[in-house]
VEXBA-534800 format. One record per atom (N, C-alpha, C): residue in three letters; atom name; x, y, z. Coordinates in pm, whole numbers, plus 50000, padded with zeros to 5 digits. Layout:
<nodes>
<node type="ALA" atom="CA" c1="X" c2="Y" c3="Z"/>
...
</nodes>
This chain:
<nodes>
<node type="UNK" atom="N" c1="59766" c2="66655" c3="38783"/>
<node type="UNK" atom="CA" c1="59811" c2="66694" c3="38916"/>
<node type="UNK" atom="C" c1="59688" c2="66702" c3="39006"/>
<node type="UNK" atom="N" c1="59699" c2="66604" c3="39115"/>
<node type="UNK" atom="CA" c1="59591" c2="66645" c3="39218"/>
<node type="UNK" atom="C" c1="59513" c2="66787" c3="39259"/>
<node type="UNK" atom="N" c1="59391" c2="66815" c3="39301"/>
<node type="UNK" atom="CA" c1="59423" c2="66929" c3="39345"/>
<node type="UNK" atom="C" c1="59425" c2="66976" c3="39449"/>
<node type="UNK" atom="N" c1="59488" c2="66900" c3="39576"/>
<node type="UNK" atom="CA" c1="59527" c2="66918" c3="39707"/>
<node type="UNK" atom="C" c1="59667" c2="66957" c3="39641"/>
<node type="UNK" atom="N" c1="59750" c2="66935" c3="39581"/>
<node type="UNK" atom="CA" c1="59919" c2="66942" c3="39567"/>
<node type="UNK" atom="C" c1="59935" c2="67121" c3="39480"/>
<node type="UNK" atom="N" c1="59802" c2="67097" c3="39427"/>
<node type="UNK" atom="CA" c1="59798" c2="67301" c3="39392"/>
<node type="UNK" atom="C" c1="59804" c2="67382" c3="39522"/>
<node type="UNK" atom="N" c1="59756" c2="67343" c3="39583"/>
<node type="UNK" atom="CA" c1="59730" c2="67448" c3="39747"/>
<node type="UNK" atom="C" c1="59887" c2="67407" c3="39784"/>
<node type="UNK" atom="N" c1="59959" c2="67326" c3="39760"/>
<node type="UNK" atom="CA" c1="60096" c2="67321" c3="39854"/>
<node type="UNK" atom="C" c1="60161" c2="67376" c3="39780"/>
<node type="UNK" atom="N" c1="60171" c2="67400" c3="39586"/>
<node type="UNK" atom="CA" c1="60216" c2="67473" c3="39553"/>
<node type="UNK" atom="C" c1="60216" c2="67629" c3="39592"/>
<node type="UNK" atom="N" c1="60077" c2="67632" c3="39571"/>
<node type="UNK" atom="CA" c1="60076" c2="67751" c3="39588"/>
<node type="UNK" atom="C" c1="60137" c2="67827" c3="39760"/>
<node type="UNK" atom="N" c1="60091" c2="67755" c3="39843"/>
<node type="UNK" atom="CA" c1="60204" c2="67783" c3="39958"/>
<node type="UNK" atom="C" c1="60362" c2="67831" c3="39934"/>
<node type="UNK" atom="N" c1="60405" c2="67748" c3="39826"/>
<node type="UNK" atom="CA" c1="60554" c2="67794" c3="39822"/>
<node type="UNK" atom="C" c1="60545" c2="67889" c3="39760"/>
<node type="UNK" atom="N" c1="60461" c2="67931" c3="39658"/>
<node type="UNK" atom="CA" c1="60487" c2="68060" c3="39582"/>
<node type="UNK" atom="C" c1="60491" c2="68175" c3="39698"/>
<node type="UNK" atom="N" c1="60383" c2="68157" c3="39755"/>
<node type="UNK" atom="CA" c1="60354" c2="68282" c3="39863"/>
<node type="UNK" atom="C" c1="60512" c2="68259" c3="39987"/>
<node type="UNK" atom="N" c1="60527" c2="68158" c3="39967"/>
<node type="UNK" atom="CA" c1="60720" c2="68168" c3="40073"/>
<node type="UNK" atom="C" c1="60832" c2="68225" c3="39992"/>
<node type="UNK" atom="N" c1="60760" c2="68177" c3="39889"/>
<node type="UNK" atom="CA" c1="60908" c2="68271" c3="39780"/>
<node type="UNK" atom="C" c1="60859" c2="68401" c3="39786"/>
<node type="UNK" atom="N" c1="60763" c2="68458" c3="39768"/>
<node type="UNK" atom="CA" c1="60731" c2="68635" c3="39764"/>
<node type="UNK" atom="C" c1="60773" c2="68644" c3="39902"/>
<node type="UNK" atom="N" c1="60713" c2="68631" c3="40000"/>
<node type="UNK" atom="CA" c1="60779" c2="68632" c3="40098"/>
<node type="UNK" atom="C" c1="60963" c2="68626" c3="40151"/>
<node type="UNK" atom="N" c1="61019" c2="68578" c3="40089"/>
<node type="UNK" atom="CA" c1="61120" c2="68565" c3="40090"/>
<node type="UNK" atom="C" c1="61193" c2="68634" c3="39981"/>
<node type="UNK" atom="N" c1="61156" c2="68767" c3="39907"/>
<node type="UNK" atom="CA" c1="61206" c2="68876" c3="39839"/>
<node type="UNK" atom="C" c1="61201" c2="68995" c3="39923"/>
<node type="UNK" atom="N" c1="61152" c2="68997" c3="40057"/>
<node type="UNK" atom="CA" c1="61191" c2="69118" c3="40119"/>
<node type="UNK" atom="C" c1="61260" c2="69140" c3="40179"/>
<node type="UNK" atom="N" c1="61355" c2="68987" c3="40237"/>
<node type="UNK" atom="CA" c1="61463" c2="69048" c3="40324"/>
<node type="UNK" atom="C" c1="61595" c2="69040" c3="40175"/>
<node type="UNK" atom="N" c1="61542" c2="68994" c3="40073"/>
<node type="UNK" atom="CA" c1="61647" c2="68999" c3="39981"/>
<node type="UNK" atom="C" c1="61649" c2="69115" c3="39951"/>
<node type="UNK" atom="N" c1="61580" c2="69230" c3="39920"/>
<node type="UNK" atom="CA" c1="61560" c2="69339" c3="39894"/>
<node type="UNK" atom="C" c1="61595" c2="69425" c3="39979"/>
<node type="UNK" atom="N" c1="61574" c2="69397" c3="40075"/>
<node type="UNK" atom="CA" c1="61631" c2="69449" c3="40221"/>
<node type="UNK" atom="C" c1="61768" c2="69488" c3="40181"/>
<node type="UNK" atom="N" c1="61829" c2="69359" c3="40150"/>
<node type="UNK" atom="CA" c1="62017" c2="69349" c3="40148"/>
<node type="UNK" atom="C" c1="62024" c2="69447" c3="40033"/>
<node type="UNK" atom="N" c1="61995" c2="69407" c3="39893"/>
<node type="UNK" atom="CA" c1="61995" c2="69499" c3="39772"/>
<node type="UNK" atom="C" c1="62044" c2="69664" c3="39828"/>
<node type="UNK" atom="N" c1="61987" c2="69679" c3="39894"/>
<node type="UNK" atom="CA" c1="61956" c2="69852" c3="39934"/>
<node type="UNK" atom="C" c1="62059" c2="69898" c3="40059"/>
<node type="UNK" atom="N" c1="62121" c2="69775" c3="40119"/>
<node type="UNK" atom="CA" c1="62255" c2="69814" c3="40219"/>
<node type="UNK" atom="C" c1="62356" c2="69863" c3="40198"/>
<node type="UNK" atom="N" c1="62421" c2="69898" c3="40273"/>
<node type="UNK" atom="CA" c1="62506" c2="69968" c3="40210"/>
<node type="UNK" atom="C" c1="62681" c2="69910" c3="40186"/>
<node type="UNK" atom="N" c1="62664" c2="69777" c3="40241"/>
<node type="UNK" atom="CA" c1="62786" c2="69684" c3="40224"/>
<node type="UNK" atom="C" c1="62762" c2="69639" c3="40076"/>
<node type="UNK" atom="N" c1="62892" c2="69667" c3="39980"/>
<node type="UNK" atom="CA" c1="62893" c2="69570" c3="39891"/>
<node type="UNK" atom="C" c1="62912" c2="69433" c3="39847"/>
<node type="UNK" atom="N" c1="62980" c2="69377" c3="39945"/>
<node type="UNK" atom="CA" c1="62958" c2="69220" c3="39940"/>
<node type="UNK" atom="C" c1="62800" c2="69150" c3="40002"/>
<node type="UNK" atom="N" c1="62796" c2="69234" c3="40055"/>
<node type="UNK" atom="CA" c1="62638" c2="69204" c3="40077"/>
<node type="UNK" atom="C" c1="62525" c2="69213" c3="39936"/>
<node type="UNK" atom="N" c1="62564" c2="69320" c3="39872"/>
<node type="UNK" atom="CA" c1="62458" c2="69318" c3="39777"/>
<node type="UNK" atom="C" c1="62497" c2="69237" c3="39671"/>
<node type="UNK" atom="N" c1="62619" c2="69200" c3="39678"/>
<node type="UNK" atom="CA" c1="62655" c2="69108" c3="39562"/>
<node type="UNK" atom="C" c1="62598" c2="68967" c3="39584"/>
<node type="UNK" atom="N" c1="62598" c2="68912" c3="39723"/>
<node type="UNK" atom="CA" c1="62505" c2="68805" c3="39721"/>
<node type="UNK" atom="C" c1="62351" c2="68803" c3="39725"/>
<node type="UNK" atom="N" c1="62322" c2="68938" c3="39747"/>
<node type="UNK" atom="CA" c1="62168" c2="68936" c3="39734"/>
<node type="UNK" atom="C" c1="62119" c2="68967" c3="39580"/>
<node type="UNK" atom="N" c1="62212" c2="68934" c3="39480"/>
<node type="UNK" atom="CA" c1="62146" c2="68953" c3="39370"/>
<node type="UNK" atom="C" c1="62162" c2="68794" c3="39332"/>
<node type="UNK" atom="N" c1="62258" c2="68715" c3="39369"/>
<node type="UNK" atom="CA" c1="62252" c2="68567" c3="39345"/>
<node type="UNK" atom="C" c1="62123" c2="68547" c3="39448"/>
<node type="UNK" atom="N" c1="62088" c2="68578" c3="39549"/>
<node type="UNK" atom="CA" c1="61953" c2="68529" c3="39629"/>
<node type="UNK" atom="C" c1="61869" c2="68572" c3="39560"/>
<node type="UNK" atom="N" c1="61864" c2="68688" c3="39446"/>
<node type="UNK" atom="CA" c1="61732" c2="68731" c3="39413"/>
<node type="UNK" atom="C" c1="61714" c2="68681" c3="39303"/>
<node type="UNK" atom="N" c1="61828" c2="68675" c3="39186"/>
<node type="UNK" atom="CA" c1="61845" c2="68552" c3="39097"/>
<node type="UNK" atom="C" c1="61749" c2="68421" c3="39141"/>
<node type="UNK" atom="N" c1="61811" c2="68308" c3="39283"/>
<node type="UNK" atom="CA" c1="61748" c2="68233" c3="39280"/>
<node type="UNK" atom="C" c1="61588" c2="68225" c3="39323"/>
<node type="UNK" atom="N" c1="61541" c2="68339" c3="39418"/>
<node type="UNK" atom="CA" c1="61413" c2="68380" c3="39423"/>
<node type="UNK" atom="C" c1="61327" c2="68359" c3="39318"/>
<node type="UNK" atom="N" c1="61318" c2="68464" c3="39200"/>
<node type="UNK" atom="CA" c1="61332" c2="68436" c3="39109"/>
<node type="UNK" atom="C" c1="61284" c2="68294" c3="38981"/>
<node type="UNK" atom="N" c1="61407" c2="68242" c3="38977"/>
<node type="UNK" atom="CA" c1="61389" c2="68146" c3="38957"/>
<node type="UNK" atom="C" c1="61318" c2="68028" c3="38990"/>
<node type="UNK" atom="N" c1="61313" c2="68021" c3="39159"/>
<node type="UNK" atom="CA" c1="61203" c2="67935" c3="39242"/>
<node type="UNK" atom="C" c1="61065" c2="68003" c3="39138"/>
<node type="UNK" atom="N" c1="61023" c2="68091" c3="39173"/>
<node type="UNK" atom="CA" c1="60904" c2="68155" c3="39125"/>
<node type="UNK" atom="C" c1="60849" c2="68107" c3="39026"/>
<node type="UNK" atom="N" c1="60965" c2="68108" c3="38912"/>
<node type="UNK" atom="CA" c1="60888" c2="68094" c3="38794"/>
<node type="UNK" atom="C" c1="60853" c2="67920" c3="38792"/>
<node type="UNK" atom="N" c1="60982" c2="67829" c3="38852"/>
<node type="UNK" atom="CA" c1="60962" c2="67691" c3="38858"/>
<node type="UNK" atom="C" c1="60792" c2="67658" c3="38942"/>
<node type="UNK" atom="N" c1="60773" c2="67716" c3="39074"/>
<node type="UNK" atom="CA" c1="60680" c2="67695" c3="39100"/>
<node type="UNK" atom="C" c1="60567" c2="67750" c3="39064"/>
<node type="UNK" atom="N" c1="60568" c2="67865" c3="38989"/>
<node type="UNK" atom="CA" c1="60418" c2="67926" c3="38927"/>
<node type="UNK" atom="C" c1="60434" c2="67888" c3="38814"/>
<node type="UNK" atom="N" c1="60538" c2="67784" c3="38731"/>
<node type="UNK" atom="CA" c1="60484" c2="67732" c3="38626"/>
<node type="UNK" atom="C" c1="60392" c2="67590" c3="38650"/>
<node type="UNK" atom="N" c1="60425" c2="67527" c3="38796"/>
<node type="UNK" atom="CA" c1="60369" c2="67412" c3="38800"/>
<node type="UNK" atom="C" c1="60242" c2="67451" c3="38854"/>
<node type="UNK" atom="N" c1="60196" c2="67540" c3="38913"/>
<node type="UNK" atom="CA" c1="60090" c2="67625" c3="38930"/>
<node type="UNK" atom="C" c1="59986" c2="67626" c3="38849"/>
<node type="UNK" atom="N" c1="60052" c2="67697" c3="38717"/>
<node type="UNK" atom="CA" c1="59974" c2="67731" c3="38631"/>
<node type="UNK" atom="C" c1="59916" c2="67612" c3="38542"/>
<node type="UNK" atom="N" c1="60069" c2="67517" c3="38529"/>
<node type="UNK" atom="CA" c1="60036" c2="67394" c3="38459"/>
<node type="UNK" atom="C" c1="59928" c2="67286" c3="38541"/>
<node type="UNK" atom="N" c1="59908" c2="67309" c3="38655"/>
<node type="UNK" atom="CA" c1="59793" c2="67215" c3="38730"/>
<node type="UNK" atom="C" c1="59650" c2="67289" c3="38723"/>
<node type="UNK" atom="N" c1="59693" c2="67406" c3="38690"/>
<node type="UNK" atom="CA" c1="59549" c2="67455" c3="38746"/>
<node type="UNK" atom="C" c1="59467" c2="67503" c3="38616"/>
<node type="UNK" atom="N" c1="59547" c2="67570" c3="38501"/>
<node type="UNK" atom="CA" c1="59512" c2="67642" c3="38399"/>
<node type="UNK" atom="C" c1="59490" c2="67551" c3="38291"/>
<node type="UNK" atom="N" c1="59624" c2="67534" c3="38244"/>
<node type="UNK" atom="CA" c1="59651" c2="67425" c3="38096"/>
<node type="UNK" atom="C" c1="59828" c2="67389" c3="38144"/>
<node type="UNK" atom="N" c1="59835" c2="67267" c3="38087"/>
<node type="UNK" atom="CA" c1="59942" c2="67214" c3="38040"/>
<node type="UNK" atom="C" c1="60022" c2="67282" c3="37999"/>
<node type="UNK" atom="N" c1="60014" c2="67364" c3="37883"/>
<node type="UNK" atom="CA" c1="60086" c2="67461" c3="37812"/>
<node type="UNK" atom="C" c1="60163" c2="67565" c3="37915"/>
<node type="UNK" atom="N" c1="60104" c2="67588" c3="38001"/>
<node type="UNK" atom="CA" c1="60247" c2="67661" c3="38125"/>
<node type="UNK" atom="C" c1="60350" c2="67608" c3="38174"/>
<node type="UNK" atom="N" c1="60335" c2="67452" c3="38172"/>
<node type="UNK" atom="CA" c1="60460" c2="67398" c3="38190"/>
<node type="UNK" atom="C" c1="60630" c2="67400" c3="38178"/>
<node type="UNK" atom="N" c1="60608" c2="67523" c3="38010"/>
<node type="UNK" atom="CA" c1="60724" c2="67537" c3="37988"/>
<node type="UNK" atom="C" c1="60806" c2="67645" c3="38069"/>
<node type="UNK" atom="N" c1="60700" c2="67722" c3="38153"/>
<node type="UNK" atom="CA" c1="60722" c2="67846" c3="38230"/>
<node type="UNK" atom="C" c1="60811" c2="67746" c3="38335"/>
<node type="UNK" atom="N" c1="60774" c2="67637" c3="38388"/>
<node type="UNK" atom="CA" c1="60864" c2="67577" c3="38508"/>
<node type="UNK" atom="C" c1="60989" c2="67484" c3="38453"/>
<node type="UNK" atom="N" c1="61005" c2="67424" c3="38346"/>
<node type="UNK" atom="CA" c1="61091" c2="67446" c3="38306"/>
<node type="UNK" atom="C" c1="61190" c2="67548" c3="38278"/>
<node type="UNK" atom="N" c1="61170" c2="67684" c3="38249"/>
<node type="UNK" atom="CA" c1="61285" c2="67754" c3="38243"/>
<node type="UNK" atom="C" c1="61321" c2="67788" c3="38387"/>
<node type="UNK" atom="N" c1="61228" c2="67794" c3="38510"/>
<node type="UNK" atom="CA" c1="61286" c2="67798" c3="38611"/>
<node type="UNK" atom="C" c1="61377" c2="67715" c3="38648"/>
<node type="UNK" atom="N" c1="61314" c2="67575" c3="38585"/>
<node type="UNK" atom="CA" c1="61469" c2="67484" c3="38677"/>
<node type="UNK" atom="C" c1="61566" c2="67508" c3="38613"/>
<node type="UNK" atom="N" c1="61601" c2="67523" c3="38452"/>
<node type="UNK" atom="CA" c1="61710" c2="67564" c3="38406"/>
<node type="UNK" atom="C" c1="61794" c2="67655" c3="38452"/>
<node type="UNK" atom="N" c1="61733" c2="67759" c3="38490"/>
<node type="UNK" atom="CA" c1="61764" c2="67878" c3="38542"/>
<node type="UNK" atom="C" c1="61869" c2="67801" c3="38696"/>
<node type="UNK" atom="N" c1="61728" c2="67775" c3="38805"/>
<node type="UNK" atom="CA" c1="61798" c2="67688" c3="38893"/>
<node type="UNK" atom="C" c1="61931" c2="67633" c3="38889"/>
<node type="UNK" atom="N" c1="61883" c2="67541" c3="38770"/>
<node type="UNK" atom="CA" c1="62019" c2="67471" c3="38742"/>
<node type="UNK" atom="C" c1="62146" c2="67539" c3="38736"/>
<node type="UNK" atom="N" c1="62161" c2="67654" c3="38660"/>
<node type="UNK" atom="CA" c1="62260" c2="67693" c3="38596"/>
<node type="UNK" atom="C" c1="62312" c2="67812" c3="38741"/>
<node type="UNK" atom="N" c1="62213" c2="67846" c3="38829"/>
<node type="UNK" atom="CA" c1="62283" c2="67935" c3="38922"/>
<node type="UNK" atom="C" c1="62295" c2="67830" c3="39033"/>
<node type="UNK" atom="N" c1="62289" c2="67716" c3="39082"/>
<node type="UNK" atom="CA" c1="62343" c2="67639" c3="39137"/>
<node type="UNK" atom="C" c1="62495" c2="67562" c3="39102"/>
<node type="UNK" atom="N" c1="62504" c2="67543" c3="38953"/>
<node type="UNK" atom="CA" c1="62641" c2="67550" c3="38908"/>
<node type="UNK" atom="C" c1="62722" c2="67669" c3="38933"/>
<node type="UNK" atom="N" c1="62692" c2="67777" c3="38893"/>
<node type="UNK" atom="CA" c1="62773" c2="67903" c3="38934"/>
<node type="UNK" atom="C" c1="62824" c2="67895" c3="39088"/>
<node type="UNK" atom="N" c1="62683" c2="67900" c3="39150"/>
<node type="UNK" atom="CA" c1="62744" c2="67896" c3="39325"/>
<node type="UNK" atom="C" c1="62871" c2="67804" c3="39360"/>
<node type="UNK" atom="N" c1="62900" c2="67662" c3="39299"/>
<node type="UNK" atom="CA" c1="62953" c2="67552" c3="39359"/>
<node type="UNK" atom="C" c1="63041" c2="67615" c3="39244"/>
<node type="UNK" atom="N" c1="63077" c2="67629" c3="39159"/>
<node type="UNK" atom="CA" c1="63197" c2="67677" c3="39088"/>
<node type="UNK" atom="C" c1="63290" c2="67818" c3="39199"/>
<node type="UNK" atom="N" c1="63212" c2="67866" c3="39220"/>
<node type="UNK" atom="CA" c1="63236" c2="67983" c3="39308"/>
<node type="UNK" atom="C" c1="63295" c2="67951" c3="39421"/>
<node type="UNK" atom="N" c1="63233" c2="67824" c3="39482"/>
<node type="UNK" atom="CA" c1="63273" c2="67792" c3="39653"/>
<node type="UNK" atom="C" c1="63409" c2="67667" c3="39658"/>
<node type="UNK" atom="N" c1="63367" c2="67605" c3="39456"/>
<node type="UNK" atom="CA" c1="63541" c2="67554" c3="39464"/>
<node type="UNK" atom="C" c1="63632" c2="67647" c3="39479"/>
<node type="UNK" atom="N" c1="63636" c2="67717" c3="39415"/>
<node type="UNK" atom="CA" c1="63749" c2="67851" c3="39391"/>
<node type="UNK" atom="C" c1="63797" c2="67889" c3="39471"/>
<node type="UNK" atom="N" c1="63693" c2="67926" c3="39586"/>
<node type="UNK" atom="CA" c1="63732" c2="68022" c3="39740"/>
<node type="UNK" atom="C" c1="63788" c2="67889" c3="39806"/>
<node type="UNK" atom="N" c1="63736" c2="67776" c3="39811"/>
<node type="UNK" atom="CA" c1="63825" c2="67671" c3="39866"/>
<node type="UNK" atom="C" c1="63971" c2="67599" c3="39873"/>
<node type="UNK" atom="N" c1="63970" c2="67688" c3="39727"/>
<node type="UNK" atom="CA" c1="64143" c2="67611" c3="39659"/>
<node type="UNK" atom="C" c1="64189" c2="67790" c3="39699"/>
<node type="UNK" atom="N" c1="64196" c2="67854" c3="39705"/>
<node type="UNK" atom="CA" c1="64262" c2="68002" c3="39755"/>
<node type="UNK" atom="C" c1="64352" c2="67963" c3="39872"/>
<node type="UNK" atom="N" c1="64471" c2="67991" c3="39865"/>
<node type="UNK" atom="CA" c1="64551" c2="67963" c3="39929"/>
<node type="UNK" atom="C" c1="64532" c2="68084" c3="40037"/>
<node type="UNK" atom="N" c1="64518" c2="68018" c3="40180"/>
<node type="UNK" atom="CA" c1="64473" c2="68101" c3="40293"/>
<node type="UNK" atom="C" c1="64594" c2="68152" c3="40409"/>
<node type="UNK" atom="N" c1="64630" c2="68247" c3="40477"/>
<node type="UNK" atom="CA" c1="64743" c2="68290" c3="40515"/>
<node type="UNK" atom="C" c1="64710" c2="68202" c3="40646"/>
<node type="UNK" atom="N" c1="64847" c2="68176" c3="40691"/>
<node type="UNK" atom="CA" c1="64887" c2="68125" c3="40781"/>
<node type="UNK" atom="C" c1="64832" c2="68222" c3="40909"/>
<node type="UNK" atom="N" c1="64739" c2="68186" c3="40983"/>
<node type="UNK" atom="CA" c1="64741" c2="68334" c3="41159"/>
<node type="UNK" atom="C" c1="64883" c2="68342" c3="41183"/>
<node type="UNK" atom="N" c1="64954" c2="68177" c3="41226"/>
<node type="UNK" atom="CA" c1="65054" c2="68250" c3="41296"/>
<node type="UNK" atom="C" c1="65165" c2="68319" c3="41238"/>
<node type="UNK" atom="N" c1="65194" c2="68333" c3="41079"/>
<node type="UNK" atom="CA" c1="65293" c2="68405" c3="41018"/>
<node type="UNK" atom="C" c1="65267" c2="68547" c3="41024"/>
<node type="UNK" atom="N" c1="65127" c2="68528" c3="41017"/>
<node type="UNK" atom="CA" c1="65079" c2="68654" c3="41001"/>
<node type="UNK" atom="C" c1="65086" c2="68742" c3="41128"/>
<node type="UNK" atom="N" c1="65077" c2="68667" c3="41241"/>
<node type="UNK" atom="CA" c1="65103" c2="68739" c3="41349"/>
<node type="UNK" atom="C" c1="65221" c2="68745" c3="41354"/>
<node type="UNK" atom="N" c1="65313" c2="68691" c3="41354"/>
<node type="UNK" atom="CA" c1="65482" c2="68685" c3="41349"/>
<node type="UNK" atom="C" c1="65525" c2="68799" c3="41238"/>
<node type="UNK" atom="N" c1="65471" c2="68812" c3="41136"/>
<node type="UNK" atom="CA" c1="65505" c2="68887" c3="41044"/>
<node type="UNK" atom="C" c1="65443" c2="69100" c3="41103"/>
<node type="UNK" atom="N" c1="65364" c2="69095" c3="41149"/>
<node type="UNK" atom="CA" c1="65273" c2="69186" c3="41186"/>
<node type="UNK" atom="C" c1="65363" c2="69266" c3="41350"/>
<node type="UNK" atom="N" c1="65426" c2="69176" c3="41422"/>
<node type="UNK" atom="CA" c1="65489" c2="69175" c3="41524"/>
<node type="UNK" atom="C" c1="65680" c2="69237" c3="41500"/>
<node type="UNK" atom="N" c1="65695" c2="69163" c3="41401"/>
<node type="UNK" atom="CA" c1="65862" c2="69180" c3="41356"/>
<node type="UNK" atom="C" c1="65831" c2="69329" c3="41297"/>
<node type="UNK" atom="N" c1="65721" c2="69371" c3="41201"/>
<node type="UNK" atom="CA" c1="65714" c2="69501" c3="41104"/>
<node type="UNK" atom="C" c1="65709" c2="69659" c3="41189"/>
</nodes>
């Protein structure tokens, strides 16, 4: 690995730490659907992290860290399946009609 492409790594690491405080932020609100997605954001936080401070480590240290960015993308992987499993679901949910609902809300 070059070592101009370590300094751009390392840029993203410091955007991903950066980008755990407004996740943390949410964690601590007091809406619960809010904190339920800020643990999938902190999940993928997270996960960025380890993908990019394994390629980090693997450019700069030894080879042998490599496997550290591998489990990030796995990780990646597998909470990017969850999300799109999640956003089929809410998509096939059969959604109420406004105007029955106003018709219904009006007659009661």
């Amino acid at each position: 690995m070059p070592r101009w492409s370590l300094w751009i790594v390392l840029g993203l690491v410091v955007l991903q730490i950066l980008g755990l405080v407004p996740v943390i932020h949410r964690l601590r609100g007091p809406d619960a659907s809010a904190r339920a997605h800020a643990r999938l954001d902190l999940l993928e936080t997270v996960a960025s992290l380890l993908l990019f401070g394994g390629m980090l480590l693997a450019g700069a240290v030894a080879e042998s860290w490599f496997w550290l960015a591998l489990a990030g993308f796995v990780l990646l992987t597998g909470l990017y399946a969850a999300q799109g499993v999640h956003r089929l679901r809410a998509r096939r949910l059969p959604r109420p009609d406004p105007v029955s609902v106003a018709i219904a809300s009006v007659t009661a």
